[in-house]
N, C-alpha and C positions, 0 to 999 in steps of 0.2 A: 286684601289679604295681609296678615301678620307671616312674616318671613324670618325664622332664624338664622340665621348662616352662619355654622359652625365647623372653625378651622384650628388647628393645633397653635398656629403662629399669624403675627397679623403685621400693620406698620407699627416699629419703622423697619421692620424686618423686612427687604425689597424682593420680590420673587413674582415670575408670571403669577403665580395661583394669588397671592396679594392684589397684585394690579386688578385682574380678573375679579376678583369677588366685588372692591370696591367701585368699580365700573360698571358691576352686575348691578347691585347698594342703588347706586346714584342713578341708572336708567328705571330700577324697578321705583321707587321711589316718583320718578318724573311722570309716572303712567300711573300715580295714589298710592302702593302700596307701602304698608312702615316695613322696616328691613331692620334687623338686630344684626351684628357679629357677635357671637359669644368664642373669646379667646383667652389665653392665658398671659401672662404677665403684669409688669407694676402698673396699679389699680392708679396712681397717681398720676400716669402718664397722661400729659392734656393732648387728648383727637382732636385734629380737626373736620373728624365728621362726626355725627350724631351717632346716638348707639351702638358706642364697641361698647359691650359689656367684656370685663374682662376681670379675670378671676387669679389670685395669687399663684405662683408656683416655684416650683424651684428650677433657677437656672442654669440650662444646660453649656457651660464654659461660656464661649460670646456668639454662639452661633442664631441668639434670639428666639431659640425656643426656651419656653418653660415648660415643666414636666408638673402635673398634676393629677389626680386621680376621680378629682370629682370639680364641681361648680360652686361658686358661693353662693349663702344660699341667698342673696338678693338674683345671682345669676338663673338659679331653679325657678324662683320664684316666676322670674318674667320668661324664663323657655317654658313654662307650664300653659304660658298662654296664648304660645302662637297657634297660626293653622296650620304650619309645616314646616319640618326641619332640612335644609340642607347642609348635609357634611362634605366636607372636602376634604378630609383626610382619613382613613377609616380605621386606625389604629386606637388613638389616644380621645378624640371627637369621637368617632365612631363608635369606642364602647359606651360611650357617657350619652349617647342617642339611642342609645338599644337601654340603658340603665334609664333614665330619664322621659323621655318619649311613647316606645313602644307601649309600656304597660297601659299608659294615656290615651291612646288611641291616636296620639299624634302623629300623621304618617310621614314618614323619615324620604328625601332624595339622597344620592349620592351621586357624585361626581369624582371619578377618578382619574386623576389627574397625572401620573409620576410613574414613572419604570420603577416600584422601589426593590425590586431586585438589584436593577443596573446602579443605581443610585449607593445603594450599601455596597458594590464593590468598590465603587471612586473614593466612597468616603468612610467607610466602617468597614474595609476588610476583614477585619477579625469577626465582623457579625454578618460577613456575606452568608455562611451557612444559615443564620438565624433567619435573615430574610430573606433566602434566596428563591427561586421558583418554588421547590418544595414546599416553604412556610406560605407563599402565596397562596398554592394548590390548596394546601389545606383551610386556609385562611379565608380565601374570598368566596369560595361557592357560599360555606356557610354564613356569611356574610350579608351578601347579595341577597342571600334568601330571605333576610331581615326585613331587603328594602321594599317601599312601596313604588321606586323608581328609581333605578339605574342608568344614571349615563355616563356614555365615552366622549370625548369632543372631536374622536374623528375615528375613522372608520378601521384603520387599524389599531386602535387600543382597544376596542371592540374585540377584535380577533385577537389579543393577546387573552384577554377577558377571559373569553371563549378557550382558551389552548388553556387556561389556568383551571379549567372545569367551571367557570358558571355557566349555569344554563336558565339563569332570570332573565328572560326580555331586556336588551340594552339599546337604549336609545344614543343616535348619535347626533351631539348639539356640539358645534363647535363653539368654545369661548366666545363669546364677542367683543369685537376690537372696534375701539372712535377711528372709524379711519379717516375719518374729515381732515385732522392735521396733517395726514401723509399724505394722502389727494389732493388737497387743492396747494396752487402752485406755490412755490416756498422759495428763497431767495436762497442758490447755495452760499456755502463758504467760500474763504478763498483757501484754492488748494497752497498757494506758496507760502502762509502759514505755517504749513506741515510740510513741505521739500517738496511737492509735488509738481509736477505744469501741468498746460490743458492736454499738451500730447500725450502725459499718460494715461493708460487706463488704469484707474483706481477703484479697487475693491474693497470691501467693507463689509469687518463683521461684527455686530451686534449682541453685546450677554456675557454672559458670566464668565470669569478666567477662571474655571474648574477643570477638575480631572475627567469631570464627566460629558466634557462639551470636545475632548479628543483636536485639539488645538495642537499638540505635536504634528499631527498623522497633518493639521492644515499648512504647518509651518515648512513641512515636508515638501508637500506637493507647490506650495510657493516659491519655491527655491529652485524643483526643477523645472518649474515654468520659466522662472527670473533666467535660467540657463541660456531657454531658448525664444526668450521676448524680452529685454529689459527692460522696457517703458513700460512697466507694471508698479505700481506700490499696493500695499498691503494698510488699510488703516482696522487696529484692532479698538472698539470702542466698549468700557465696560472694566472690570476690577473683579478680582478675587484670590483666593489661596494660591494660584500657578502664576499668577503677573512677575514674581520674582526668576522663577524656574526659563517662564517664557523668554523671559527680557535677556537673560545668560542665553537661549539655545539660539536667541536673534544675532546677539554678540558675536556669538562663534561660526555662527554661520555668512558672518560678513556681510550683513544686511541689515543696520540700524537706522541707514540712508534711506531702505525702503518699505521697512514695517515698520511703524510708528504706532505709539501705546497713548491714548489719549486718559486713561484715567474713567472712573463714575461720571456721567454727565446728567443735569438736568432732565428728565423725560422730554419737557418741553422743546429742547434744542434738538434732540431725535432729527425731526424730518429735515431742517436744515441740511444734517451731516450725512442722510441718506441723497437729499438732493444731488450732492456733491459727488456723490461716486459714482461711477460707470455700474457696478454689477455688485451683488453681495453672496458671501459664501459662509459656508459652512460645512464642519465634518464631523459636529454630532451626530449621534443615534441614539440616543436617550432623550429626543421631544416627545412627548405625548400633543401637547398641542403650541408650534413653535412661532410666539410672539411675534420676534423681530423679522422671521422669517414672512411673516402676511402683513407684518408694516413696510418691511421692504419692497412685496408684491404692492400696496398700495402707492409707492412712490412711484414705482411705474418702475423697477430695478429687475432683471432679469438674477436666479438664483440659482446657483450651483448648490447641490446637496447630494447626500448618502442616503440610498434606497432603504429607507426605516420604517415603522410608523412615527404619522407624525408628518414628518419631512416631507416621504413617499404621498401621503393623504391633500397635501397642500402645492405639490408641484407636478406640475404636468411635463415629463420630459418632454424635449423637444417643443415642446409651446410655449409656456412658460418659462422655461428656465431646464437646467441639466440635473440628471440620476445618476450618480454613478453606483457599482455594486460596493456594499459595506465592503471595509480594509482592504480595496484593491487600489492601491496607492497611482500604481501607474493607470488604470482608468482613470480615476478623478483629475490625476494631472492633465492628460489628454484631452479630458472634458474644460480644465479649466484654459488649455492653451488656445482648446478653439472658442473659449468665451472671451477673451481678450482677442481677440487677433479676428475676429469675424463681427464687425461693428455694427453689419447691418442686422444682420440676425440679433445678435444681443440687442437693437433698439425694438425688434419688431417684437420680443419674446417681453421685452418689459413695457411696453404698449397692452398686450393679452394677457401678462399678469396682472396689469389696473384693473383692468375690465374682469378678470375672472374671481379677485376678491371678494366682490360685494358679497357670496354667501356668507364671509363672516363678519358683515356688520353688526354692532353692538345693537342698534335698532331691531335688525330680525330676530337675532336669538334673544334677544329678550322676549320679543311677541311668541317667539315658540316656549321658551321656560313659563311663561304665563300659562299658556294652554296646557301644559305637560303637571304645572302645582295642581292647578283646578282640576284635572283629571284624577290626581293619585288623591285630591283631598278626598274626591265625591267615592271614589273609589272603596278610601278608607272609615268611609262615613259610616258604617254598617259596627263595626269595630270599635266605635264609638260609643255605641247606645249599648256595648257590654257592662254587665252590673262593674264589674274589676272598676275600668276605665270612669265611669261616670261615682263611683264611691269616690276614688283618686283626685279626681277633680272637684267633689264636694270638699273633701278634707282641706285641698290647697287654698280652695276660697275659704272656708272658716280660719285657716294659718294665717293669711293675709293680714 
């Protein structure tokens, strides 16, 4: 198969949905297939993978998206001739799949990836109205209805789907993670490095220092833990817009001895630093499908999180790792004091987290997104042999 994969933003712009695509690239690829990204930004930028097609636009401040309205037309050219489109974003990609595609008979997937309701409060306040559930509601049924296949990558963004009014068939494929480098065994660090000993129990969290990852509400319940367990540190691993906001609430809270800010890291060094801690946490609510949170499960790390989708879809209270209910501060605290302080259970829950990952190895869900193309292609096959579609496709090859 010829595979588009068509996303608003790509590298060096770091984000799960990046990692994800290019991961998706290199497994589909492995199994014969050619795989395209078609994105926006400077055309000069040298990839070091094969086929980012990538098309001019204007850049939005430094956040690494460019805004554009259509494709170049060397980019048309070569989206005219896959077997199938998949969008990851269904905004800016997603009209230019419905512009581009459809009238072709090329049959479009979608994967939705983002709260972008919750996402435009963190970051685009003044346009939460524009995007907020409303513009969704209106937005995605007709959308969806576009698609020739819909997926969630877990079971509660599905039912968010669903509460937004679509009613197209959504399949749910979770992202697929290499989880080879977090499974097999990995030499930690050394904790005295960063102030720690082996007495402590050390936690670790993983991803972005944004507004939207609710990193107060975790700074919080650390603090009242630290009340009632001191032999706890905090490693936060990762950079973004709140590392400065953060690093001040640490200050003040007389705790720079045991939250430690390590900055962007390597991907590569990841498992090491997961090695190294006792448990990982987190008090977002805004994952749709949460990376660090199933590389952690694959180190074998027991996880504290906020009953979300996402979160909720990837931990199994009590087996796994702990739920507490969204912005109840004192549960979560509760939940984090008995994850520190009850060693055997936090070993035996991150033993049943190794073992309960393997559904989202990058190997399965690949073998499923293969079945799922070939299904929506044969599906769309019929749509194909329309005079529209098959005129469209003479004209592009005479353009050529």
């Amino acid at each position: 198969m010829r595979i588009g994969m068509m996303a608003d933003v790509y590298k060096p712009h770091v984000s799960g949905i990046t990692t994800y695509i290019s991961l998706n690239k290199e497994y589909l690829e492995k199994l014969g297939h050619e795989v395209f990204v078609f994105t926006f930004g400077d055309e000069n930028f040298e990839d070091t993978e094969s086929n980012i097609i990538r098309s001019p636009g204007l850049s939005l401040l430094d956040t690494g998206y460019y805004i554009n309205l259509q494709y170049s037309s060397r980019a048309r050219k070569l989206l005219n001739t896959v077997d199938l489109a998949h969008v990851h974003h269904p905004f800016m990609s997603g009209s230019l799949a419905l512009r581009y595609c459809r009238p072709r008979g090329i049959p479009i997937a979608f994967t939705n990836h983002t709260r972008y309701d919750l996402y435009a409060q963190a970051y685009l306040p003044v346009l939460a109205d524009l995007i907020g559930s409303t513009t969704m509601t209106a937005y995605l049924p007709t959308f969806c209805r576009y698609m020739d296949l819909v997926i969630a990558p877990s079971a509660g963004m599905r039912a968010v789907l669903q509460n937004y009014g679509v009613e197209t068939p959504i399949e749910v494929v979770p992202n697929g993670v290499n989880l080879r480098p977090f499974r097999e065994p990995s030499s930690p660090l050394d904790r005295g490095k960063f102030g720690f000993s082996q007495e402590d129990v050390l936690l670790i969290y993983v991803g972005r220092l944004g507004p939207e990852k609710n990193l107060p509400f975790l700074l919080r319940s650390f603090a009242g833990t630290y009340q009632a367990y001191d032999h706890i540190g905090l490693l936060l691993v990762g950079d973004g817009p709140e590392r400065d906001n953060l690093e001040d609430r640490v200050n003040t809270m007389s705790l720079s001895e045991r939250i430690v800010f390590t900055g962007m890291l390597p991907y590569e060094q990841l498992p090491a630093y997961l090695a190294m801690a006792d448990a990982f946490v987190t008090a977002s609510v805004t994952e749709v499908h949460p990376l660090s949170v199933i590389e952690a499960m694959a180190a074998g790390r027991a996880v504290l999180g906020i009953q979300s989708p996402g979160v909720g879809d990837s931990i199994e209270d009590g087996v796994t790792g702990l739920l507490a209910k969204e912005e109840d501060l004192a549960a979560f605290t509760a939940k984090m004091v008995l994850l520190v302080t009850n060693h055997e259970m936090r070993r035996q829950m991150g033993e049943k987290a190794r073992q309960a990952v393997t559904t989202f190895s990058i190997e399965n869900t690949t073998q499923t997104m293969v079945k799922l193309y070939k299904s929506a292609i044969e599906k769309a096959s019929d749509r194909k042999q329309r005079v529209y579609a098959r005129m469209l496709r003479f004209l592009d090859g005479w353009g050529r």
